[in-house]
C-alpha positions as CSV (number, residue, x, y, z in Angstrom):
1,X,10.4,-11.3,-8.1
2,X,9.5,-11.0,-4.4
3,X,11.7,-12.8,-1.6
4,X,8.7,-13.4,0.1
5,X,5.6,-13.3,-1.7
6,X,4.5,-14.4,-4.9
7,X,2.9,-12.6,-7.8
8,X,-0.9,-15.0,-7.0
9,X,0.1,-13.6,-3.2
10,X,0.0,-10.0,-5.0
11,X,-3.1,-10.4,-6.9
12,X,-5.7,-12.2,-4.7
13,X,-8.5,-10.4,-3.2
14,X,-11.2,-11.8,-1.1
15,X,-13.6,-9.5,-2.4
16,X,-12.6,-10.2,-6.1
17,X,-13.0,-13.7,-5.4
18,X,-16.6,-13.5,-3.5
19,X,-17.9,-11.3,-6.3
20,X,-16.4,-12.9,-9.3
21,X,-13.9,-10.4,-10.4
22,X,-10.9,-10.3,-12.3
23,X,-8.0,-9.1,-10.9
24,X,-5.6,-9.8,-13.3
25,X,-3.0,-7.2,-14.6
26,X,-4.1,-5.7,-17.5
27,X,-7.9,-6.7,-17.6
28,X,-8.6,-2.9,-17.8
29,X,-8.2,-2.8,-21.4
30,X,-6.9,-0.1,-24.1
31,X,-8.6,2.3,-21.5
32,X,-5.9,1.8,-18.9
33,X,-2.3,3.8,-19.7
34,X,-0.8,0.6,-18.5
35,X,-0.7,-3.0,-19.9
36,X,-0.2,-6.1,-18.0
37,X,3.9,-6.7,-18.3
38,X,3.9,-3.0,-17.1
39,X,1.9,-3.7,-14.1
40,X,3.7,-6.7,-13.4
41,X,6.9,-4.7,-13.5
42,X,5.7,-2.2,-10.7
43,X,4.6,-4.9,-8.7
44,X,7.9,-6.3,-8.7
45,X,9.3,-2.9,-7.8
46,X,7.6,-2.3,-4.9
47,X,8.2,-5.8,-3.6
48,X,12.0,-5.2,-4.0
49,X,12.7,-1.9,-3.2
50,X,9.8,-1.4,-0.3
51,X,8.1,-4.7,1.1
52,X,11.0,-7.2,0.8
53,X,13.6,-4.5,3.3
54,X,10.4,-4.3,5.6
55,X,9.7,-8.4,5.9
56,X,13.6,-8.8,6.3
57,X,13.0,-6.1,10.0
58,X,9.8,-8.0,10.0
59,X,9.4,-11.3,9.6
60,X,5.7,-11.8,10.4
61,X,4.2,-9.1,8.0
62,X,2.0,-10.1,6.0
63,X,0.1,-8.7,2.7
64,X,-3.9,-7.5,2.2
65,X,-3.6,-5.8,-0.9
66,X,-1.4,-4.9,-4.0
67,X,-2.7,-4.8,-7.1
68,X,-6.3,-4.2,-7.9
69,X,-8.2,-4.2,-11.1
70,X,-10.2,-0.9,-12.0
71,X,-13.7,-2.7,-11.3
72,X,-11.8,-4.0,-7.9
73,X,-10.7,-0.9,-7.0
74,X,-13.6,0.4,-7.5
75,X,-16.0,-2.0,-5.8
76,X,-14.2,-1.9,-2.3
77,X,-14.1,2.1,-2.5
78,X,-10.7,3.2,-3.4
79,X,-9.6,5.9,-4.7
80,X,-9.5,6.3,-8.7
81,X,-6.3,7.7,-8.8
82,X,-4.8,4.4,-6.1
83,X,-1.7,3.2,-7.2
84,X,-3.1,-0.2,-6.1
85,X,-4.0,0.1,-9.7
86,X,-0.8,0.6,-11.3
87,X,0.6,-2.1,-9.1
88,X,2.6,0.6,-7.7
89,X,1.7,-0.3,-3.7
90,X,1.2,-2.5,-1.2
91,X,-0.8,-2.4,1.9
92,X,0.9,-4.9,5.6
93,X,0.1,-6.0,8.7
94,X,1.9,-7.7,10.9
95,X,-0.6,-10.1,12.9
96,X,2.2,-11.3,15.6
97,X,1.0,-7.6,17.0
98,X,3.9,-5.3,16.2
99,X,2.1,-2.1,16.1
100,X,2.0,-0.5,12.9
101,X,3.3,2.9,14.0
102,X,6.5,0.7,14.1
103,X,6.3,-0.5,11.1
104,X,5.7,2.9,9.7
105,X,9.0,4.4,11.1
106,X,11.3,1.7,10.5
107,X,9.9,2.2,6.6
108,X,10.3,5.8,6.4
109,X,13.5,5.8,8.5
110,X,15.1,2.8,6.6
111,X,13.6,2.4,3.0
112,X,16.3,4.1,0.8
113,X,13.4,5.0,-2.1
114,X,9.6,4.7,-2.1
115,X,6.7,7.5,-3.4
116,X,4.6,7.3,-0.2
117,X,3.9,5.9,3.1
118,X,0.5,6.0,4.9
119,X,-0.4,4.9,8.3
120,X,-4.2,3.9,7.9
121,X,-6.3,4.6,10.6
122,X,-4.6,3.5,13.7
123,X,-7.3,3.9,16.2
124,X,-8.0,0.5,14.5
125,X,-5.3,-1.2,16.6
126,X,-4.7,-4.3,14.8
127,X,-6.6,-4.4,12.0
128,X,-4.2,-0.7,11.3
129,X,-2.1,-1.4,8.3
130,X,0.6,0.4,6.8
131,X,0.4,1.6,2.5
132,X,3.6,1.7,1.1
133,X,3.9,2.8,-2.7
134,X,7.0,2.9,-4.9
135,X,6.9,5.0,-8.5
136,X,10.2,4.1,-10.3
137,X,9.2,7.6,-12.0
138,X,9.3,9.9,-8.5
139,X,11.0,9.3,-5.2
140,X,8.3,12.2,-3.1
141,X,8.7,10.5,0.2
142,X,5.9,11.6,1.2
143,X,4.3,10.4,4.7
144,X,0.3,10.3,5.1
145,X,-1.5,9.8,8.2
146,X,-4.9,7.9,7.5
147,X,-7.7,8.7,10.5
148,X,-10.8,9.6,11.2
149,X,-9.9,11.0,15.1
150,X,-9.2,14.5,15.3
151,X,-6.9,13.4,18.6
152,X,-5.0,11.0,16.7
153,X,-4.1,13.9,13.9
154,X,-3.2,16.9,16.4
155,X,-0.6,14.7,17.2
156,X,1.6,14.6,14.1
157,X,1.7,18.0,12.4
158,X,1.3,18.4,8.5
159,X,-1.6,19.4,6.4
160,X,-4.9,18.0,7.1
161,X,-7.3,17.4,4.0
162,X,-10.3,15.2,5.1
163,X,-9.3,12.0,6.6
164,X,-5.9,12.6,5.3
165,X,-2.7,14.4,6.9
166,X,0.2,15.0,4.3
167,X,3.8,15.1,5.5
168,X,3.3,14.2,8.8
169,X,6.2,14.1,11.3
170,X,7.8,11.0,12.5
């Protein structure tokens, strides 16, 4: 799988662990379009293709999140459409303190294929982290700014939508 990080890495969660959650792939049920192996599969994609290039530039990232269950997801506030469902991304830090605007254009100036890219919410500082989501089904390469500062968003361009900034420039 991962060079780096194994699959109980990719599936633990604080929160599902504090509130006695499953987060195990596949514990959606026949009302998920993906089953277990399947989910497993993506999460070994997006190690591969996105997170393992990213740990070799930087050795001290680490993982907070990649896949969640429906009820995870859902408990922490995500989105219902996340890919963190699907096992399709994977949020990183880097606690050492390399910024994660770094991070974020080494990964869209390096990766060779990934769906999307989000830096989330960098007037955080260091607790910033950087989404990065692989879809062996699309290759958008698209590039998300996450904030909540007007400031920080005038300086990058793209479509705003909420917190959200589509396409923004390097």
């Amino acid at each position: 799988m991962a060079k780096y990080f194994t699959l109980a890495q990719c599936l633990y969660s604080n929160t599902a662990k504090s509130r006695g959650l499953s987060n195990i792939p596949g514990i959606d049920g026949n009302n998920f379009p993906l089953n277990g192996s399947e989910i497993k599969n993506n999460i070994n994609n997006v190690m591969k293709y996105c997170i393992n290039p990213i740990k070799d530039e930087f050795p001290n990232i680490v993982i907070t999140s990649v896949y969640r269950s429906a009820e995870l997801n859902k408990t922490i506030g995500g989105s219902p459409t996340s890919q963190h469902c699907f096992g399709m991304a994977a949020d990183i830090q880097d606690p050492s303190g390399t910024p994660t605007s770094e991070i974020f254009n080494w990964a869209v100036d390096n990766l060779n294929t990934w769906d999307q890219i989000i830096w989330e919410y960098p007037e955080r500082e260091e607790k910033s982290w950087v989404h990065v989501a692989y879809n062996i089904n699309r290759n958008i390469k698209r590039t998300t700014l996450a904030s909540k500062r007007n400031s920080i968003h005038n300086q990058y361009g793209g479509t705003k939508n909420g917190n959200y900034q589509h396409n923004i420039e390097r």
